[in-house]
C-alpha positions as semicolon CSV with decimal commas, in nm:
position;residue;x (nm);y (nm);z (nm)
1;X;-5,552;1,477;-0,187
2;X;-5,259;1,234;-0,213
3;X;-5,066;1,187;0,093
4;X;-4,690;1,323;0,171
5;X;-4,568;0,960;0,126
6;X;-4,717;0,886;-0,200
7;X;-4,612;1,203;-0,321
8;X;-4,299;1,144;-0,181
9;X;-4,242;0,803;-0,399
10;X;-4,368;1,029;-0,669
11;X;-4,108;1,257;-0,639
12;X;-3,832;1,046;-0,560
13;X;-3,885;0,780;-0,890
14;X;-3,969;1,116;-1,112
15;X;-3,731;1,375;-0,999
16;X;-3,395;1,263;-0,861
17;X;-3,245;1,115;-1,143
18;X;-3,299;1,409;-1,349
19;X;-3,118;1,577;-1,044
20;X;-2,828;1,362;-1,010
21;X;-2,742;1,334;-1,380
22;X;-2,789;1,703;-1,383
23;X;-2,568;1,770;-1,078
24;X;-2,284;1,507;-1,217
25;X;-2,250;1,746;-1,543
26;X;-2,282;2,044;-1,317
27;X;-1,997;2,209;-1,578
28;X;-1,726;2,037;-1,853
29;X;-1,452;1,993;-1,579
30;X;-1,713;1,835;-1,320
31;X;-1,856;1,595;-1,513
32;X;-1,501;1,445;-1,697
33;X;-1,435;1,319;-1,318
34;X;-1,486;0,991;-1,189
35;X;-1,784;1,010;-0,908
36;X;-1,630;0,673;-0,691
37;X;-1,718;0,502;-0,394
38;X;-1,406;0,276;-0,375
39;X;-1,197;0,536;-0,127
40;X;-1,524;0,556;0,105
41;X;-1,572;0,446;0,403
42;X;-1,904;0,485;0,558
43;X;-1,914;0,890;0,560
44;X;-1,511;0,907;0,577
45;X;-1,272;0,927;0,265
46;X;-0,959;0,638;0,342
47;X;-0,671;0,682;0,103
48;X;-0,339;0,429;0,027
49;X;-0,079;0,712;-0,095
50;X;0,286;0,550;-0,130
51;X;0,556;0,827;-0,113
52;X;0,880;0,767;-0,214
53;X;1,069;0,515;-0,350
54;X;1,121;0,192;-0,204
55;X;1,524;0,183;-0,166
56;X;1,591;-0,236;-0,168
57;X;1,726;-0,240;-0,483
58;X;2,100;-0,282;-0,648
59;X;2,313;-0,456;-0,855
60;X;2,543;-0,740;-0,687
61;X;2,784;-1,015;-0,714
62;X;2,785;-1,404;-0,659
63;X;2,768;-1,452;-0,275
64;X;2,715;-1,069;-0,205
65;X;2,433;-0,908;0,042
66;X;2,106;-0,833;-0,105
67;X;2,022;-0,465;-0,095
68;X;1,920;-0,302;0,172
69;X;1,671;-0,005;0,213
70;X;1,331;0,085;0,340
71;X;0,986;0,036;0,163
72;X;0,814;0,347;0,056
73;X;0,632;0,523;0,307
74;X;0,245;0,407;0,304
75;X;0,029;0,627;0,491
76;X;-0,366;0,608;0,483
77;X;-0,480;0,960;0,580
78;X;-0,852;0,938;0,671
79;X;-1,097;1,248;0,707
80;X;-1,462;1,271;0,689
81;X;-1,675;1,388;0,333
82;X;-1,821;1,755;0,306
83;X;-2,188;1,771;0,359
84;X;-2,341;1,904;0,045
85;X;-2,721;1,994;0,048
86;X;-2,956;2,201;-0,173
87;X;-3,285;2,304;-0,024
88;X;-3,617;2,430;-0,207
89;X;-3,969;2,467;-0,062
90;X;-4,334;2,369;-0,207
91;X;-4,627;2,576;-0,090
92;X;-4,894;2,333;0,112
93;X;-5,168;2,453;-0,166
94;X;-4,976;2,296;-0,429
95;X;-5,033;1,954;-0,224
96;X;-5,329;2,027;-0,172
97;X;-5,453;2,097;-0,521
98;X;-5,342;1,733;-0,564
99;X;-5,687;1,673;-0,467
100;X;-5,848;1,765;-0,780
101;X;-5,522;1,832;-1,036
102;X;-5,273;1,604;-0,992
103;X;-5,085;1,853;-1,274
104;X;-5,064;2,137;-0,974
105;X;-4,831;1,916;-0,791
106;X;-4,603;1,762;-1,114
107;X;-4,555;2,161;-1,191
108;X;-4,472;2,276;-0,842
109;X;-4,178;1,991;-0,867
110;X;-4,069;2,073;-1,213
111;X;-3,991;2,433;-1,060
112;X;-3,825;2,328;-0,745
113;X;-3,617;2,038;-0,912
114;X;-3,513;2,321;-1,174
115;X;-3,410;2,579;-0,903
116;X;-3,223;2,307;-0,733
117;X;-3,019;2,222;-1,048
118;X;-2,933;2,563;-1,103
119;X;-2,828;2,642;-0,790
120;X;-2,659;2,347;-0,709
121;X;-2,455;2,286;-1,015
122;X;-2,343;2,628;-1,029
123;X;-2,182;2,585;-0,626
124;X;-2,098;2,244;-0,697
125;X;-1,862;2,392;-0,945
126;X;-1,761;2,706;-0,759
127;X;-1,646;2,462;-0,492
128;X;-1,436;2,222;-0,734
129;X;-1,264;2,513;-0,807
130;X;-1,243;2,690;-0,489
131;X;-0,987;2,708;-0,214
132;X;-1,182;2,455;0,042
133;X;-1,237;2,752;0,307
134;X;-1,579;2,908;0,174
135;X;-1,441;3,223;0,018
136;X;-1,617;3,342;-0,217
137;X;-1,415;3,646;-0,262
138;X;-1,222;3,948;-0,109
139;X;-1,331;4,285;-0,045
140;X;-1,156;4,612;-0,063
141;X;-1,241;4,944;0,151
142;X;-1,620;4,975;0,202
143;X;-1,718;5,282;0,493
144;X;-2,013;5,207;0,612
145;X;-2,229;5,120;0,315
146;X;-2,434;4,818;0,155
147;X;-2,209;4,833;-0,116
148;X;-1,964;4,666;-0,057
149;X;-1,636;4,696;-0,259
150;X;-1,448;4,411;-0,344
151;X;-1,119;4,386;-0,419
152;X;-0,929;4,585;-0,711
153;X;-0,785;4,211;-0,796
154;X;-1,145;4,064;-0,820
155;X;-1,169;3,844;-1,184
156;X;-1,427;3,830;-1,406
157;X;-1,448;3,433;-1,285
158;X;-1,496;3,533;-0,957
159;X;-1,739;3,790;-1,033
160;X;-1,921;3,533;-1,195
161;X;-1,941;3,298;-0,883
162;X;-2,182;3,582;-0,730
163;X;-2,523;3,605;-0,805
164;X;-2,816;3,814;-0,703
165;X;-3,021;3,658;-0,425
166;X;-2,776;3,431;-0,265
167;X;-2,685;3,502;0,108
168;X;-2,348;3,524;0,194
169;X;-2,124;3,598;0,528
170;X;-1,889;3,842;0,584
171;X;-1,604;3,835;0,811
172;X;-1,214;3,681;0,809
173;X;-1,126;3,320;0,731
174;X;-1,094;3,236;1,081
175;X;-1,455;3,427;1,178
176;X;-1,680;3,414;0,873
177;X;-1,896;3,628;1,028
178;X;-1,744;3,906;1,224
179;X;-1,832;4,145;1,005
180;X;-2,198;4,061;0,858
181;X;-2,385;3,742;0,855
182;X;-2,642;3,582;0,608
183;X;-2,702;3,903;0,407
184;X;-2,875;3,896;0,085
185;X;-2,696;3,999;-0,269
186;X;-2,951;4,237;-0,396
187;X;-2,716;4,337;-0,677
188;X;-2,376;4,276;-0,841
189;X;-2,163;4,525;-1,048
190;X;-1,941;4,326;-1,232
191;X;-1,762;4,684;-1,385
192;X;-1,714;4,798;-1,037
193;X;-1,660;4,506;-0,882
194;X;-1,905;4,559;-0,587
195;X;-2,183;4,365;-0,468
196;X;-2,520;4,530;-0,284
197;X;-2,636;4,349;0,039
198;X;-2,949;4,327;0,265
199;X;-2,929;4,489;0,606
200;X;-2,780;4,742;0,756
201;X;-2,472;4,886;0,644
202;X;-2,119;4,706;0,681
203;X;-1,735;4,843;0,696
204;X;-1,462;4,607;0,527
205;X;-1,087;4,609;0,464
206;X;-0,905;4,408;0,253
207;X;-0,900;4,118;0,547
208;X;-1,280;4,091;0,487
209;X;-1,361;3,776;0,264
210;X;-1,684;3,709;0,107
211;X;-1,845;3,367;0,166
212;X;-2,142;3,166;0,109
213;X;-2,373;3,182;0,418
214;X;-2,293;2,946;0,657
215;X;-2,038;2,753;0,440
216;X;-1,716;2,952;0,533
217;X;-1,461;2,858;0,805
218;X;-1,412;2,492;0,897
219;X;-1,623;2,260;1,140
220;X;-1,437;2,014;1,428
221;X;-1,352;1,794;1,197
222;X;-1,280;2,006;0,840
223;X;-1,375;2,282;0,605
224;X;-1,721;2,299;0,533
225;X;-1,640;2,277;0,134
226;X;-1,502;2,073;-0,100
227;X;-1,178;2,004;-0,070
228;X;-1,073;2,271;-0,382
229;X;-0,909;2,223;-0,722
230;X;-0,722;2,547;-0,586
231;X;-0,592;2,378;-0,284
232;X;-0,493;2,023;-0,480
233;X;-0,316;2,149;-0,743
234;X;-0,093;2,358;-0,448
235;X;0,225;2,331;-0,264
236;X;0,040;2,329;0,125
237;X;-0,043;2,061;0,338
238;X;-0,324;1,846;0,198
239;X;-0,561;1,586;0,363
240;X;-0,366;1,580;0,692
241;X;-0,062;1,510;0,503
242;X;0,228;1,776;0,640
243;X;0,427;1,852;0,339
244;X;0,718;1,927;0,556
245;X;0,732;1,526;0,658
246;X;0,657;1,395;0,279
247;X;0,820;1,695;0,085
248;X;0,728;1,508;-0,222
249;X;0,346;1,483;-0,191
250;X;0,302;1,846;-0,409
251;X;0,201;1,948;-0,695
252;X;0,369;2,125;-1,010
253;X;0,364;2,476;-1,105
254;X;0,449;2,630;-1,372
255;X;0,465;3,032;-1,417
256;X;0,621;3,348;-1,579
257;X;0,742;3,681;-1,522
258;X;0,433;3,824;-1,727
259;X;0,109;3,642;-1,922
260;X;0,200;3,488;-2,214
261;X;-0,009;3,222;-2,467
262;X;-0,099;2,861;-2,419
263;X;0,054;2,687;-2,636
264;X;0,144;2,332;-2,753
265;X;0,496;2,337;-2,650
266;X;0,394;2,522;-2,309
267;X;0,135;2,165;-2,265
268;X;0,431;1,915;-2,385
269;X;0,673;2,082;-2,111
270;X;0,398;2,095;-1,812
271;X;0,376;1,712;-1,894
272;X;0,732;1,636;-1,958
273;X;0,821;1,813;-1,610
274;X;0,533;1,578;-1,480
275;X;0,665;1,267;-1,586
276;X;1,047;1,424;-1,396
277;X;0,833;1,489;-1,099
278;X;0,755;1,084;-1,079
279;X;0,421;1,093;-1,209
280;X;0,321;0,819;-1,435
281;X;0,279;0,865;-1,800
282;X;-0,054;0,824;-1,904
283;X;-0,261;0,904;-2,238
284;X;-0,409;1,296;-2,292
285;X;-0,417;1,458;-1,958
286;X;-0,690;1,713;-1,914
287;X;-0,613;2,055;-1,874
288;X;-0,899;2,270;-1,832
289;X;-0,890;2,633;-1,861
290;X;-1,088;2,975;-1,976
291;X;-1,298;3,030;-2,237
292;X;-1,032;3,316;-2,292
293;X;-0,733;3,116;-2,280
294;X;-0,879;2,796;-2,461
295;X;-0,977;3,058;-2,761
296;X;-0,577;3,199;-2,769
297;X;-0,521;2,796;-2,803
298;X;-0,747;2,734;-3,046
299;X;-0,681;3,017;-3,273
300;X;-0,317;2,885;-3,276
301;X;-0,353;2,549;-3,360
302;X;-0,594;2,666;-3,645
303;X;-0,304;2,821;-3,825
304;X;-0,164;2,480;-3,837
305;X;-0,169;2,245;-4,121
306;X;-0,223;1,929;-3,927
307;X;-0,488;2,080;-3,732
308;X;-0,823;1,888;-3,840
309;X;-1,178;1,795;-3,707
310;X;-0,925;1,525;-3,596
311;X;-0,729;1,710;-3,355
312;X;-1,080;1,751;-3,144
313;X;-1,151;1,516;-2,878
314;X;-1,530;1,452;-2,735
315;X;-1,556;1,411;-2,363
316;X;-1,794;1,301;-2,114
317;X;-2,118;1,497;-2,140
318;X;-2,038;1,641;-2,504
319;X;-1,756;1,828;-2,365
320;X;-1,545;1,895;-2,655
321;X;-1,159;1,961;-2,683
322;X;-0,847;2,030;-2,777
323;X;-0,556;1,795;-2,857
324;X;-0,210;1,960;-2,786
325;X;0,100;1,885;-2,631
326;X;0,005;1,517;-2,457
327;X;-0,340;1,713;-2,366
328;X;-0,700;1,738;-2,395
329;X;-0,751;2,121;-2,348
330;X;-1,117;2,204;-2,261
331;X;-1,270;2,566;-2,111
332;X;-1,480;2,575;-1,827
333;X;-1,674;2,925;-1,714
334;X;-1,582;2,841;-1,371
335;X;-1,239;2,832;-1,380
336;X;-0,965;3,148;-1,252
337;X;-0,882;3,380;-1,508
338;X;-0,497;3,327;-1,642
339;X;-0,499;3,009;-1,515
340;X;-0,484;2,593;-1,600
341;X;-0,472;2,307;-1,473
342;X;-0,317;1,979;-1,581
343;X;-0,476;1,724;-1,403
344;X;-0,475;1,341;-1,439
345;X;-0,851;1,205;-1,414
346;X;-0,732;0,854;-1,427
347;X;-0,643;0,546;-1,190
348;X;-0,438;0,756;-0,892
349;X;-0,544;1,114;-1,027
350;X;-0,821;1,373;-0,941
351;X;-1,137;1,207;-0,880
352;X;-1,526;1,328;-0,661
353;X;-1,525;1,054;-0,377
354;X;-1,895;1,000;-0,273
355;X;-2,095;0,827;-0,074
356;X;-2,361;0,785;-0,334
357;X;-2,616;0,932;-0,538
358;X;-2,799;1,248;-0,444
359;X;-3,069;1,136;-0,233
360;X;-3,375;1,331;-0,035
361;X;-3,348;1,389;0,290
362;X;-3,642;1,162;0,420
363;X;-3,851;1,091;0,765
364;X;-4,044;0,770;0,741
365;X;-4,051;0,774;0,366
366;X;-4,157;1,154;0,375
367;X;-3,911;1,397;0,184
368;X;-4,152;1,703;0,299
369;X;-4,071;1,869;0,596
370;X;-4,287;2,163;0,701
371;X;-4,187;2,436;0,778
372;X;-4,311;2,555;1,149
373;X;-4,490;2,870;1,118
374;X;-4,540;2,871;0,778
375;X;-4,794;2,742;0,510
376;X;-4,489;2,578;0,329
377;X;-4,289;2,242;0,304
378;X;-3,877;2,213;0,257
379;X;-3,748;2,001;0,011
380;X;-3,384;1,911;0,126
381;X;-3,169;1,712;-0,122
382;X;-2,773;1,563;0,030
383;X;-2,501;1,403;-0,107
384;X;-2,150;1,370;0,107
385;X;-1,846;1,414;-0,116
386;X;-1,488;1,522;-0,139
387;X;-1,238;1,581;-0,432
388;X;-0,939;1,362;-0,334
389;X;-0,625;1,244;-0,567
390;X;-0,360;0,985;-0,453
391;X;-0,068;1,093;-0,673
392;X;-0,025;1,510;-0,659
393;X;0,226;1,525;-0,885
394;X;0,007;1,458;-1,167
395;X;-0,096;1,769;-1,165
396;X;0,026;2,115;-1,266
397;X;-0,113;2,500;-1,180
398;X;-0,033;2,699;-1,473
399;X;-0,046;3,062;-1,453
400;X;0,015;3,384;-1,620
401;X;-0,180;3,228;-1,937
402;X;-0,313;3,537;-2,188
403;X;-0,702;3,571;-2,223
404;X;-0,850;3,668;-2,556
C-alpha cells in the first residue's frame, strides 16, 4: 500500500488543476472575471478608491492665485477574504486497495474531484450572485411540517440554487439558526415552491430565510460569503465604505413601472447614464443576464439586417455573446430572473480578489485527514476570495427585463 504522502503528491500534481480550472469557469459570468492577487494582502483585500473630484483647478490671469481646492478623497478600506472550502471523503479501503490496484485509488479520486467540482462551482456561482449574507432564500407560512413553503415571490433562479441533499439552516438574518439547523433537502418542488427537510418538523413566517448550513449570518470580522453581485451593483454601504459620507461611491439602476424587453437602445442608455455617473468609457461592457431575457434580445436583433455571425462576440471559456448597445450581452443560469447587470470587468471594475489557487488543505504534506470514528478520510480543498470593484459606478442593476 502506498502511503498518505505519496498519495497525497499523487493527488495534488493529478487532481487540482483540473479543480481550479474547473472552479475558475464555475459558470459564463464567473469565469469572464479577472481572478487577481494585486489588491491582496496576506489574507486581507486593501483597496485605493479615489472619490470625487479633485477641485484645484481654474482658469486665471497673469499674476493671479492658482486655484484652490482639495484633492479627491483617497480612502483604502481593508477587510479580510471569505473562506471558501469544499470537502469530500475517500473510504480507507480505497487506500488500501492501493496495495494491489493502484486503479482503486485513481477512481476513488476521479469521483471525489468530480463531486467537488459540481458542488463547488455551482455555490461558487450562487455566491457571485448572492446578497453576501448566506440566504439562500425566503420562506412563506409553513405549520409545523417538513415542508417547508417558501415564499410566493420565490424565482425559478432561486429555485434553482436548491438542490436535493444539501444542508441548509433556517432561522432570520441576524440568527441563521433559530428556527432549524443543518437539515437535509430531501426534496424540492420547484411548481410549489417548497423544499422537504430532514428532522423534525419546523414552523416559518415570512422572516424565516433559507441558508446554506453554516454559511449564513456574518463572523467578527464579515459575512461568511462572497461579497455578492447583488450587494455591488446596490445603493448600501459597501466594504466599510458608509455611503452617507461618500454619497457617490453607488451604483446605477435602472427600472420601470412594469417588465418590458432588453433591448439595444435600453443597453446604449444604461451605458450613456454610466459614462454621466463619472465612470470611464471603456470598450463592450458585459452585461449578463437570463437565458430568458438574453433569448427576448436575441430574437430582436435577429430581425435586424446588420445582425451577422459578426455581431457575436466569444468570451473567456467559450462563452458566447451578444453585441448591442456598447455591450457584450451573455446569459448565465445563475442569475435573478428580470434582471441584468452592466458591469465593467476591466482595470477599476468587478474583479474575484484571491489569495491564490485552490489548494488542499494539508498536514505535513498529507491532504487526508481521517475522520475519528469512522473508516473514512476528508478531503478538504480552500481558496480565500472576495468579489471587490474600485469604481461602482461602472455598474448598473437593471430590472423589470421580460423573460421568454
Amino acid at each position: 500500500m502506498l502511503d498518505l504522502t505519496t498519495l497525497s503528491g499523487l493527488a495534488k500534481e493529478n487532481y487540482l488543476g483540473d479543480v481550479n480550472e474547473h472552479l475558475n469557469h464555475a459558470s459564463p459570468f464567473v469565469a469572464q472575471l479577472e481572478k487577481s492577487t494585486a489588491d491582496v494582502d496576506g489574507l486581507e483585500v486593501l483597496l485605493d478608491v479615489e472619490l470625487g473630484y479633485n477641485a484645484g483647478f481654474g482658469a486665471r490671469g497673469e499674476n493671479e492665485d492658482y486655484p484652490t481646492g482639495d484633492p479627491a478623497d483617497n480612502i483604502q478600506p481593508r477587510w479580510k477574504l471569505a473562506k471558501l472550502t469544499l470537502r469530500d471523503t475517500v473510504s480507507k479501503e480505497a487506500i488500501k486497495r492501493t496495495e494491489t490496484d493502484a486503479v482503486s485509488f485513481e477512481r476513488a479520486m476521479n469521483t471525489v474531484t468530480r463531486q467537488l467540482k459540481r458542488a463547488g462551482a455551482h455555490d461558487l456561482a450562487r455566491q457571485v450572485f448572492g446578497t453576501s449574507d448566506g440566504v439562500v432564500a425566503t420562506c412563506g407560512t409553513t405549520s409545523s411540517s417538513t415542508t417547508v413553503v417558501l415564499a410566493t415571490s420565490t424565482s425559478s433562479s432561486i429555485m434553482n440554487w436548491l438542490k436535493p441533499n444539501f444542508v441548509v439552516d433556517l432561522g432570520t438574518s441576524a440568527s441563521p439558526t433559530s428556527v432549524a439547523s443543518a437539515r437535509t433537502i430531501t426534496a424540492v418542488d420547484r411548481t410549489n415552491k417548497t423544499i422537504t427537510i430532514s428532522g423534525a418538523a419546523v414552523t416559518t413566517s415570512s422572516t424565516t430565510k433559507v441558508s446554506i448550513a453554516g454559511s449564513g449570518g456574518s463572523t467578527a470580522y464579515r459575512s461568511r460569503e462572497l461579497t455578492g453581485l447583488q450587494t455591488i451593483v446596490g445603493t448600501g454601504n459597501l466594504f466599510g465604505v458608509s455611503t452617507t459620507t461618500y454619497p457617490e461611491f453607488v451604483a446605477n439602476a435602472d427600472s420601470s413601472g412594469s417588465n418590458r424587453a432588453l433591448t439595444a437602445t435600453l443597453l446604449q442608455k444604461v451605458r450613456d447614464e454610466q459614462v454621466r455617473a463619472g465612470a470611464p468609457v471603456s470598450e463592450d461592457k458585459l452585461f449578463v443576464t437570463t437565458h430568458g431575457v438574453f433569448r427576448t434580445l436575441a430574437a430582436a436583433e435577429a430581425q435586424k439586417v446588420r445582425y451577422t455571425s459578426g455581431e457575436q462576440s466569444n468570451l473567456q471559456a467559450g462563452v458566447e455573446g451578444i453585441k448591442a448597445g456598447g455591450h457584450t450581452v451573455i446569459a448565465d443560469q445563475y442569475c435573478p430572473d428580470n434582471t441584468g447587470f452592466s458591469v465593467e470587468t476591466n482595470d477599476d471594475g468587478l474583479r474575484l480578489a484571491v489569495n491564490g489557487n485552490w489548494e488542499f488543505e494539508e498536514e505535513n504534506g498529507n491532504i487526508f485527514g481521517r475522520l475519528q470514528g469512522k473508516d473514512v478520510y476528508e478531503v478538504l480543498i480552500n481558496r480565500f476570495a472576495d468579489l471587490v470593484t474600485t469604481s461602482r459606478n461602472c455598474h448598473t442593476l437593471v430590472t423589470q427585463l421580460t423573460e421568454s
